[in-house]
N, C-alpha and C positions, 0 to 999 in steps of 0.2 A: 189306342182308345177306340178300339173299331166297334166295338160289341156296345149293345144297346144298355144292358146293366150299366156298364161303365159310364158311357154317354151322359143316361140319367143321375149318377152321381154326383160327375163334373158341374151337368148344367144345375143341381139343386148348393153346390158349392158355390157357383159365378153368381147365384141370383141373392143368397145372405153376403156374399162379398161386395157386391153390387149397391143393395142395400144398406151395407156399412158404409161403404168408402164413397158416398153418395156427393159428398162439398170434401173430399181428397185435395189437394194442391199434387201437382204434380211430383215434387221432391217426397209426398208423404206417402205415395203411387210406390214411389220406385222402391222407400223402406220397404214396404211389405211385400213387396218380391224379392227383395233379395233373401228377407225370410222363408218364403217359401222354397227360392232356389236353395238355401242353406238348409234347408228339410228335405228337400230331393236330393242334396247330397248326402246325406243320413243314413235315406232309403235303401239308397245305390247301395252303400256301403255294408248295410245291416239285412240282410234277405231274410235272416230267419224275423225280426219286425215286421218286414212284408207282410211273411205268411203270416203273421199273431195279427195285424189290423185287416186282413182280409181273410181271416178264418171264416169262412160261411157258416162252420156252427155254432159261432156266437153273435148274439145280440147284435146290432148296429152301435145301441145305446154302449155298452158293453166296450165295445171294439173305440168308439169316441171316447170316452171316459177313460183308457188305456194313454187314448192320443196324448187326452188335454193332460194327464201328470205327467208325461214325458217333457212334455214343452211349458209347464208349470213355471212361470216366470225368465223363462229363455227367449222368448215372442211376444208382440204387442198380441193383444185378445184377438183385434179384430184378424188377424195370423190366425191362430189358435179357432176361433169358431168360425171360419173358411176352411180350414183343414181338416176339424171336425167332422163336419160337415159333409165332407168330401168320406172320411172315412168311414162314416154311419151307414152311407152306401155299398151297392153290391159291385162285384169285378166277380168281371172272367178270370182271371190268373193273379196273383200275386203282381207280377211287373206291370199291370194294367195303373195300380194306386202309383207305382213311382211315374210313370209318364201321363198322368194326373197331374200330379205335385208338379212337376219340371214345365208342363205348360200351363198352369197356372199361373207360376213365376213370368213364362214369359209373355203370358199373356195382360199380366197387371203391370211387365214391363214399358209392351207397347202400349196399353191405358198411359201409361206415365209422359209416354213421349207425345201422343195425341194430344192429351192438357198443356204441352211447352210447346207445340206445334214444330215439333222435330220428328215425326213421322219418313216424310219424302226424302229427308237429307241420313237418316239411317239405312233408309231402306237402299239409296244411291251407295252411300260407304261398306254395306253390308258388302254389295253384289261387287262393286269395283277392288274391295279386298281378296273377293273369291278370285276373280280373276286374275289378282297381283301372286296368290295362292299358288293357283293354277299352271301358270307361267315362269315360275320358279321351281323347279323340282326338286332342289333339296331344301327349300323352306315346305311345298307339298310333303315329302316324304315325315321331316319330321314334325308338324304338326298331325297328321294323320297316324301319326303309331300310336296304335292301342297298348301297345306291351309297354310304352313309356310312361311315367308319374305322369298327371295332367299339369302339376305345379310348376314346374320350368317350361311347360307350356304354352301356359297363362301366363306366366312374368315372359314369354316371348313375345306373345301379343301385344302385352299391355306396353313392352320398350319402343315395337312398330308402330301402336298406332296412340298410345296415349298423348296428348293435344294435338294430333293431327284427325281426330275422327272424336265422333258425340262419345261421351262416356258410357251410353245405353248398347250403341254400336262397340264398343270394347267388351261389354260384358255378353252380350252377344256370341261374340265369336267364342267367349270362353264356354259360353254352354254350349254352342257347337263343338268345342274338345271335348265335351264328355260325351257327345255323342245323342244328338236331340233325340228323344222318343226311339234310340237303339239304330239309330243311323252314323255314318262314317263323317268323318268329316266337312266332307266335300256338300254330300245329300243334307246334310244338316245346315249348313248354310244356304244352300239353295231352299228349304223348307222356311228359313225365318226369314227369308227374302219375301218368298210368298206370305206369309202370316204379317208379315209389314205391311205389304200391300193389297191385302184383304181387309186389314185396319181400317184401310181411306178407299172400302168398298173400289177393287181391282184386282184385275187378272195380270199375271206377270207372262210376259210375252217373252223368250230366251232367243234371239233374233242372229244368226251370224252370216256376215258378208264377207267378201275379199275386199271391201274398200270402206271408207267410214260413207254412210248415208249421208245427204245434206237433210236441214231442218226440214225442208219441203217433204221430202222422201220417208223422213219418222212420222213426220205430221199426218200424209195419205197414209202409210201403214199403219200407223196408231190407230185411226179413223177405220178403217174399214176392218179389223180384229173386233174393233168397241161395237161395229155393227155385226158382227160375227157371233159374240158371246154375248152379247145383251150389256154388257158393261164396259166401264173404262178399263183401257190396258195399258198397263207401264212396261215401256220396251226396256231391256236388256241388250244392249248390243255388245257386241263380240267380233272384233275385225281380225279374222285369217285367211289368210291371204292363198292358203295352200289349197283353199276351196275352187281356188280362179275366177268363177265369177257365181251369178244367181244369189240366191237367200236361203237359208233353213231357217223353218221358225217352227219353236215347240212352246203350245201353251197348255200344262198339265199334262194328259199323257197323248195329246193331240201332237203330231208332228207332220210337218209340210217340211219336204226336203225337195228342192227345185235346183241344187245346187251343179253345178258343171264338176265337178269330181263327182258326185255320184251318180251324173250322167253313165260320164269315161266308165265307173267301175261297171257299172252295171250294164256297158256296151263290150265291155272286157269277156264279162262271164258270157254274156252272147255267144261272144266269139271261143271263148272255151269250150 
């Protein structure tokens, strides 16, 4: 959704969804995302749809009215005239409306979780699963295969973490298996980590040591990032030990690497 057409689309979609779901409860939040996520899975699936709801030489009107008898009694309305809405506008490409659709979904997700005040404990679950991910290489391997169904997947996910993690955080990671906005697994999690905590206005700080921090130590670090970027930042800590000592910390595509292996290495090539 980089292009301005698009942009504009999205934000004339969030501001009638906005205005709809205005006294929402949070369980009535989550219904209509899961409907939108279950219309980005549609999309995904149906390209030549794509191109018929973003054909440029029809109508807006035209292109909506296509939407709404497709989803004719399959969606609540307010579903239906958010996605309208969405598709009445213009895109750069075809794949622009499905990565629309899919963060819409998770963006009325985390609307859902903000109203239950479960925000900061997904956004914790999101990132400590990545790293449980991470650290496992043949759970990494086969959640990240594209060539595989996503449906044994998802029922993998949900055997790990269903009532050890928020239900929002479950459904989460499964839109990470289809690959958020055309990213891998791995970037896709780290993107709805970030989108979590841009929720509760914050920059997500990706922080790795050779030893765990004391409270004192996240506290000054947190503190001096937050005066860095104008905002609060939620650390991510990461303890490897193979770094030996120092910090790297990457906040967006900002990176401070201070770390003693990247000393050595780069005392290495010196010497080479």
């Amino acid at each position: 959704m980089a292009s301005g057409v698009t942009n504009q689309a999205y934000a004339d979609a969030v501001e009638r969804l906005h205005a709809d779901t205005a006294t929402f409860t949070g369980t009535q939040l989550a219904t209509v995302a899961d409907e939108f996520l279950s219309v980005a899975g549609l999309l995904r699936e149906q390209p030549r749809l794509r191109r018929a709801l973003t054909d440029p030489s029809r109508p807006g009107a035209d292109r909506a009215g296509l939407f709404r008898s497709l989803l004719a009694g399959k969606a609540a309305e307010v579903t239906v005239t958010a996605l309208s809405t969405l598709v009445a506008g213009r895109f750069s490409q075809p794949g622009d409306l499905l990565d629309a659709t899919e963060r819409l979904g998770v963006d009325t997700l985390l609307a859902a979780a903000q109203k239950d005040g479960k925000l900061a404990e997904i956004e914790d679950e999101l990132f400590r699963f990545g790293q449980i991910v991470a650290g496992t290489p043949e759970l990494a391997a086969t959640l990240s295969d594209v060539g595989a169904p996503v449906e044994p997947r998802a029922k993998l996910v949900g055997d790990l973490l269903t009532g050890k993690a928020q239900p929002t955080t479950v459904r989460l990671v499964q839109v990470a298996l289809e690959g958020f906005g055309g990213r891998g697994f791995e970037a896709s999690l780290n993107r709805l980590v970030e989108l979590t905590a841009g929720k509760r206005d914050r920059e997500v700080a990706y922080v790795t040591v050779a030893k765990p921090l004391s409270d004192a130590e996240e506290t000054a670090l947190a503190a001096k990032l937050s005066t860095i970027y104008g905002r609060e930042v939620s650390l991510k800590v990461d303890v490897n030990p193979a770094i030996i000592g120092g910090v790297s910390v990457r906040v967006g595509s900002d990176l401070y690497d201070g770390t003693i292996l990247r000393r050595l290495n780069a005392a290495k090539q010196a010497f080479a």
